[in-house]
C-alpha positions as CSV (number, residue, x, y, z in Angstrom):
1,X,43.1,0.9,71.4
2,X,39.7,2.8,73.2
3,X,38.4,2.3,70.0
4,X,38.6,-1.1,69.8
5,X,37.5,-1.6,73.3
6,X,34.6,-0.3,72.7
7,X,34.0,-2.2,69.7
8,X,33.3,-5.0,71.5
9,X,30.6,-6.9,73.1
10,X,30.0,-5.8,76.3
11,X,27.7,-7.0,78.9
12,X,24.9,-5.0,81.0
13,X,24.3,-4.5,84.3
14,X,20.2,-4.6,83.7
15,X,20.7,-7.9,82.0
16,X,22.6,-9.3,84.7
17,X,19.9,-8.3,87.3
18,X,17.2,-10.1,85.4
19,X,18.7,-13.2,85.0
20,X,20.0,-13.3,88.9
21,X,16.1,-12.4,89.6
22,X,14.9,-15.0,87.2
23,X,17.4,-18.1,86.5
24,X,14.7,-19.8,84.2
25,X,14.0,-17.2,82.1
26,X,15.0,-17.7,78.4
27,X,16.9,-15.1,76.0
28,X,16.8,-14.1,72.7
29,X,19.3,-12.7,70.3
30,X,18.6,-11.4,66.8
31,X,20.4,-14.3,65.4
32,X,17.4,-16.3,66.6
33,X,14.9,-13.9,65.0
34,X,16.6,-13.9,61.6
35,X,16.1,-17.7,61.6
36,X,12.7,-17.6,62.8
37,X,11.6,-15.2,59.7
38,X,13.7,-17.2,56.9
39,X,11.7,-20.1,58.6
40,X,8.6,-19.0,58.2
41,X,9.2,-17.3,55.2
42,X,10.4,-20.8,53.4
43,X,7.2,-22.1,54.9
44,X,4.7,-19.6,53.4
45,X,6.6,-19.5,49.9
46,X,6.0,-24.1,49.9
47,X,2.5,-23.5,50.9
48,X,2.0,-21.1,48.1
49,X,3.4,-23.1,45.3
50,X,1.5,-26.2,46.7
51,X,-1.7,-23.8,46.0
52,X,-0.7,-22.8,43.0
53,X,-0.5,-26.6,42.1
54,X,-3.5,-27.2,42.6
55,X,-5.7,-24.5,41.2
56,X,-3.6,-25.5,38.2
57,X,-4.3,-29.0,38.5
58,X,-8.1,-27.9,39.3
59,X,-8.2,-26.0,36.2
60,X,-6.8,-28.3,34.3
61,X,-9.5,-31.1,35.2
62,X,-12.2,-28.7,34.9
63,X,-11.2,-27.7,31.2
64,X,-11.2,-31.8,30.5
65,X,-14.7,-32.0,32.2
66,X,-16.1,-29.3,30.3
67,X,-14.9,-29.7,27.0
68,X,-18.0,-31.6,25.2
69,X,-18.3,-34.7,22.9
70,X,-18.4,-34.1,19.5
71,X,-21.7,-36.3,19.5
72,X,-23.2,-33.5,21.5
73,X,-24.9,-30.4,20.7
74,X,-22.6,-28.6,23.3
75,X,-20.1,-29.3,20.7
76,X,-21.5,-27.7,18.0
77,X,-22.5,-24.7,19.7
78,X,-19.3,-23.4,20.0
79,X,-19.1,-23.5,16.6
80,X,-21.5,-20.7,16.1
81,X,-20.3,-18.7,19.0
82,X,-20.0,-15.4,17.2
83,X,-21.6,-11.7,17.6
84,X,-22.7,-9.6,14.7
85,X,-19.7,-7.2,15.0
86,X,-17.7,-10.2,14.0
87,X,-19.6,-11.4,11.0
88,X,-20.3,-7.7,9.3
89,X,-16.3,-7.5,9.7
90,X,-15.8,-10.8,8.2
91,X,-18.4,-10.2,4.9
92,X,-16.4,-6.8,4.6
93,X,-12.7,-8.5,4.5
94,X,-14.6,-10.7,2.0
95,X,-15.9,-7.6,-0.4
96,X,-12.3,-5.8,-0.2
97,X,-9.6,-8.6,-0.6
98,X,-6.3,-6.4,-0.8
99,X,-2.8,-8.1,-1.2
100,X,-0.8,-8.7,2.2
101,X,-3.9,-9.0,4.0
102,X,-4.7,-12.5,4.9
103,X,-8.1,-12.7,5.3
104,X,-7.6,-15.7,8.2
105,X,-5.1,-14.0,9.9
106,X,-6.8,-10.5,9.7
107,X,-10.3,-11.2,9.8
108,X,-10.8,-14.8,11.1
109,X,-8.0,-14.5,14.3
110,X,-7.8,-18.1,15.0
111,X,-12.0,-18.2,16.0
112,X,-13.6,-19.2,12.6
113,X,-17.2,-19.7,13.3
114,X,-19.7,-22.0,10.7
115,X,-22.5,-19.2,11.6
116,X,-21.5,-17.0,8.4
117,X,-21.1,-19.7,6.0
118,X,-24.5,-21.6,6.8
119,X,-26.5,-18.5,6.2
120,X,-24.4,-17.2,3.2
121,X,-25.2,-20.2,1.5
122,X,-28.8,-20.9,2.6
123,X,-29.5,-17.2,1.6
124,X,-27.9,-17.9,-1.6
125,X,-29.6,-20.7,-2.2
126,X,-33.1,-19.3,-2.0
127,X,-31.8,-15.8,-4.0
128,X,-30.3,-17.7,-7.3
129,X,-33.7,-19.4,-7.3
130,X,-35.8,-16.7,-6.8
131,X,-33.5,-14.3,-9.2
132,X,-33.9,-17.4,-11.7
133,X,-37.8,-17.5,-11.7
134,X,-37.7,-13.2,-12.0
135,X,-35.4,-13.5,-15.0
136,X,-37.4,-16.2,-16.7
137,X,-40.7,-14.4,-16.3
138,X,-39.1,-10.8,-17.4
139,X,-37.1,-11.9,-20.4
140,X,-40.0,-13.6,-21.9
141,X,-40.8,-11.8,-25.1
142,X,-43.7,-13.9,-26.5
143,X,-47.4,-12.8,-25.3
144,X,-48.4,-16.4,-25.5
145,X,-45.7,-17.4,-22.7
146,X,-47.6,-18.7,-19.4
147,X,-44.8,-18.3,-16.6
148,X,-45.0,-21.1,-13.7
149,X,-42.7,-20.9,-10.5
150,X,-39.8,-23.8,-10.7
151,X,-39.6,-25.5,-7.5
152,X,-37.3,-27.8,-8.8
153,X,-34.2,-24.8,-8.9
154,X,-34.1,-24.4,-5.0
155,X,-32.9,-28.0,-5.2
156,X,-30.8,-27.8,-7.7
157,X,-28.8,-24.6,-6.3
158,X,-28.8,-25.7,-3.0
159,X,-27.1,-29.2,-3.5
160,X,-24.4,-26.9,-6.0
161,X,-23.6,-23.9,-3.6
162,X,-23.1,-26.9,-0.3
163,X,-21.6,-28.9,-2.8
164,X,-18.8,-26.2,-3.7
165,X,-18.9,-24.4,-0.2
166,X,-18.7,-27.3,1.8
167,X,-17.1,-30.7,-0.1
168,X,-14.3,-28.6,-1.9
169,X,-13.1,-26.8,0.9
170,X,-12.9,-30.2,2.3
171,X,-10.9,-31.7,-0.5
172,X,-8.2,-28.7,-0.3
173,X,-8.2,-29.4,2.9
174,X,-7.0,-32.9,2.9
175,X,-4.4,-32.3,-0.1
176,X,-3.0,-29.5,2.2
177,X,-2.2,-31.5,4.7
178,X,-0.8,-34.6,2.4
179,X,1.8,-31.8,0.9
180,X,2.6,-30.5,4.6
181,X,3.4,-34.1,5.4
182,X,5.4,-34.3,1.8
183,X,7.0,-30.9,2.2
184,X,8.2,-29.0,5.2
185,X,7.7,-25.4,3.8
186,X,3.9,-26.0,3.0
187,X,1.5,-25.1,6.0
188,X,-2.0,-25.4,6.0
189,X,-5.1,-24.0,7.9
190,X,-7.6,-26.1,9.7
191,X,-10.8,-27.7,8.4
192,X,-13.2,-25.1,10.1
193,X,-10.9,-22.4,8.9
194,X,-10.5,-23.7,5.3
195,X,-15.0,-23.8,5.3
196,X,-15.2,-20.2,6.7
197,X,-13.1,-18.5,3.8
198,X,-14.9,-20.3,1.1
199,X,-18.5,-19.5,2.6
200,X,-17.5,-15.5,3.3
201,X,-16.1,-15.7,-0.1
202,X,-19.3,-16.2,-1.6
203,X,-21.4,-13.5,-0.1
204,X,-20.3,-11.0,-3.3
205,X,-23.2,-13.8,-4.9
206,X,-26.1,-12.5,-3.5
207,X,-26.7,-8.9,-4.5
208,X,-25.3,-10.0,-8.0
209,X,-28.0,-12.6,-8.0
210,X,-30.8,-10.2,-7.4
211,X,-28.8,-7.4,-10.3
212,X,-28.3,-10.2,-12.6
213,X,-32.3,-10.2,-13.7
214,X,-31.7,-6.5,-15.4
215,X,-33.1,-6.3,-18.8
216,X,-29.4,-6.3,-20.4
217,X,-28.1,-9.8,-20.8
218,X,-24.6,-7.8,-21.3
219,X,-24.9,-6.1,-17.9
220,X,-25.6,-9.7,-15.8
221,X,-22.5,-11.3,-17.5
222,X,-20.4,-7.9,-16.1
223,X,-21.8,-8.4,-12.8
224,X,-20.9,-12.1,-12.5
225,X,-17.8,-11.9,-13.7
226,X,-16.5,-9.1,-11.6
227,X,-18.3,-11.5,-8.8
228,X,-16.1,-13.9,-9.7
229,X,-13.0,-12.1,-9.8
230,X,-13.2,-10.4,-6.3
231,X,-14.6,-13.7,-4.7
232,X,-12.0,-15.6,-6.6
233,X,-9.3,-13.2,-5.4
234,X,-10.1,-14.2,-1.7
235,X,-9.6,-17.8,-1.6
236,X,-5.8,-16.7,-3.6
237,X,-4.6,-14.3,-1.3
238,X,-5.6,-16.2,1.4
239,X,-4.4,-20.0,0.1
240,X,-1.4,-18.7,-2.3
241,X,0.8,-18.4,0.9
242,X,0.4,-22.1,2.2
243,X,1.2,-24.0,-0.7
244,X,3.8,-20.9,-2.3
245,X,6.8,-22.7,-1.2
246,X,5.9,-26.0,-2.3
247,X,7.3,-26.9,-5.6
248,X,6.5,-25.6,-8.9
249,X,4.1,-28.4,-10.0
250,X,2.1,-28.6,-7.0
251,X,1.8,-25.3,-6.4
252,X,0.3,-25.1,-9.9
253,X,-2.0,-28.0,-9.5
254,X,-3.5,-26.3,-6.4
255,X,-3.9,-22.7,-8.1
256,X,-5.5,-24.0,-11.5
257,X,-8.0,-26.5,-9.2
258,X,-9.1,-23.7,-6.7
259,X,-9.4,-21.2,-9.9
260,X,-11.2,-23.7,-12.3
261,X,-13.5,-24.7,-10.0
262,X,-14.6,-21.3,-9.0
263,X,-15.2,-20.6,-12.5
264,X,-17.3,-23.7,-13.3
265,X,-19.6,-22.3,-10.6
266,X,-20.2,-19.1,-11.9
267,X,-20.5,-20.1,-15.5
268,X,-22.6,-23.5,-14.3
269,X,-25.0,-20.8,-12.5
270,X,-25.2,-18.7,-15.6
271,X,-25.9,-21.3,-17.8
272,X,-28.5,-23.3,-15.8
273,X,-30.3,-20.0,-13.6
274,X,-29.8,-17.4,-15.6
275,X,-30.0,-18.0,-19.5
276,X,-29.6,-16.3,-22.5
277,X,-32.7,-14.4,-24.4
278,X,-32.5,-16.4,-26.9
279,X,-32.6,-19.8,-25.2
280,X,-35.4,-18.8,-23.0
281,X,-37.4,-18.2,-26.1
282,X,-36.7,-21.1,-27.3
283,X,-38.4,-22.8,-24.3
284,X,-41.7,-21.2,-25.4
285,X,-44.2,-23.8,-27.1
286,X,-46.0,-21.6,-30.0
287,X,-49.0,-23.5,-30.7
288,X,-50.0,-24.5,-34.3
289,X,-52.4,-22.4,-36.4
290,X,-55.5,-24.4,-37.4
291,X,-55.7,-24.7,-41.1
292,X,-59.2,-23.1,-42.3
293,X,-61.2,-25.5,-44.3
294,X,-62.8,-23.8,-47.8
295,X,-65.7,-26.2,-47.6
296,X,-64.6,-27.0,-51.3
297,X,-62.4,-30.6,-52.4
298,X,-60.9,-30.2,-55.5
299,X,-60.6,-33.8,-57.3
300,X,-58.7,-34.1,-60.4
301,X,-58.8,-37.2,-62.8
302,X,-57.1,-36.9,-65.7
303,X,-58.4,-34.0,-67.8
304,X,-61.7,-33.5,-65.8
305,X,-62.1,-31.5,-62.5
306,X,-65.4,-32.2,-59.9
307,X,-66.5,-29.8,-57.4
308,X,-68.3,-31.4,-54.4
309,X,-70.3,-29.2,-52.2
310,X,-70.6,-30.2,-49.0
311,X,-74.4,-29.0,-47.2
């Protein structure tokens, strides 16, 4: 029972004093305290969130302000947002395509950049025409060939190499996303992504261009058609697995166009650039030996023969 007695509240003698002292003064108890912190506690925690709210809301407005038109040359720009590092890695996945390596997902990371594939194929351009002229003027056997410079190639490749870098990607594009709409299991990359594996791919191009003017004919078929294989390789591994799932006929549609086409560009730049000996030589205009005149006509009527000497 002391126990207990002592267990309970019990009042002091100090306390007691004060208050007689001092009726008005006020008390606290720890009850009070407690209440006071959960208070402001619940307090600080609302005015957090409704900071939090806002910043969101602030960033949120700022992203909209600063996104550009695509009218604008802010747009563009981030387009070409890349570093060096990035491209040199790129143009390497594109020279060593190995299977399970996907070259968007490894190389491209969700930030494809039109940087790489504008100069890939502007450098091309100028190298198939240049290689052209260079094989033209070395394979010319004939002393009596006068070589001129043909303008008239940088056109020609550079409406071809856009043509296929820029227009087909395009085309794959938009079938890809008819078959996603058809067919649940097919998946397709975006535009920008689609354009950046097709210009990287064609990099293996430009030092084949330049070999392609050695002095065996044999040798420069070798070197495009390996060219053709490894750049060819890149756009498969990297489109088989959107359109694998897709049925049987489409999926065969998509491999023969993407492979057909890639070899209509390399035989169509063979042909037309880079020629075989023979055809070049047959461009040569030999000019026609005079016939030498005896000074002598021979006339012949009947039985009887005249000689007429000219002075």
């Amino acid at each position: 029972m002391a126990a207990a007695e002592e267990l309970k509240f019990q009042e002091f003698e100090e306390a007691e004093e004060l208050l007689a002292s001092n009726p008005e003064a006020t008390t606290r108890s720890i009850r009070d305290d407690q209440n006071h912190v959960q208070v402001n506690m619940s307090f600080n925690r609302e005015e957090e969130e409704g900071n939090e709210e806002e910043t969101d809301q602030t960033e949120h407005l700022g992203r909209k302000q600063q996104q550009p038109g695509f009218w604008t040359f802010e747009y563009y720009q981030t387009f070409f947002d890349v570093d060096t590092k990035q491209v040199l890695s790129r143009i390497v996945g594109s020279l060593l395509p190995l299977p399970g390596k996907n070259f968007v997902r490894h190389h491209l990371r969700n930030t494809p950049d039109l940087y790489g594939p504008f100069w890939i194929c502007a450098t091309l351009v100028f190298t198939v025409a240049f290689s052209s002229n260079m094989y033209n003027l070395f394979h010319s056997k004939n002393s009596t060939f006068h070589y001129h410079p043909e303008f008239n190639k940088v056109t020609v490749a550079g409406v071809v190499i856009f043509t296929y870098a820029w227009l087909v990607p395009l085309g794959l594009w938009g079938f890809l996303q008819w078959r996603k709409g058809v067919s649940m299991a097919v998946f397709s990359y975006t535009l920008l992504e689609t354009i950046c594996v097709y210009g990287y791919s064609l990099f293996v191009y430009i030092p084949t261009s330049f070999l392609a003017v050695a002095p065996y004919e044999w040798l420069g078929w070798v070197l495009l058609v390996f060219a053709m294989i490894l750049s060819g390789s890149v756009l498969l591994l990297t489109f088989w697995p959107t359109i694998r799932e897709d049925t049987k006929l489409a999926a065969l549609i998509t491999v023969t166009s993407i492979i057909a086409l890639h070899v209509l560009l390399t035989l169509g730049c063979k042909l037309y650039f880079f020629p075989s000996w023979s055809s070049t030589a047959s461009n040569v205009h030999h000019p026609t030996a005079a016939v030498p005149h005896t000074g002598k006509t021979h006339t012949t009527q009947g039985t009887q023969t005249g000689v007429v000497k000219h002075s």
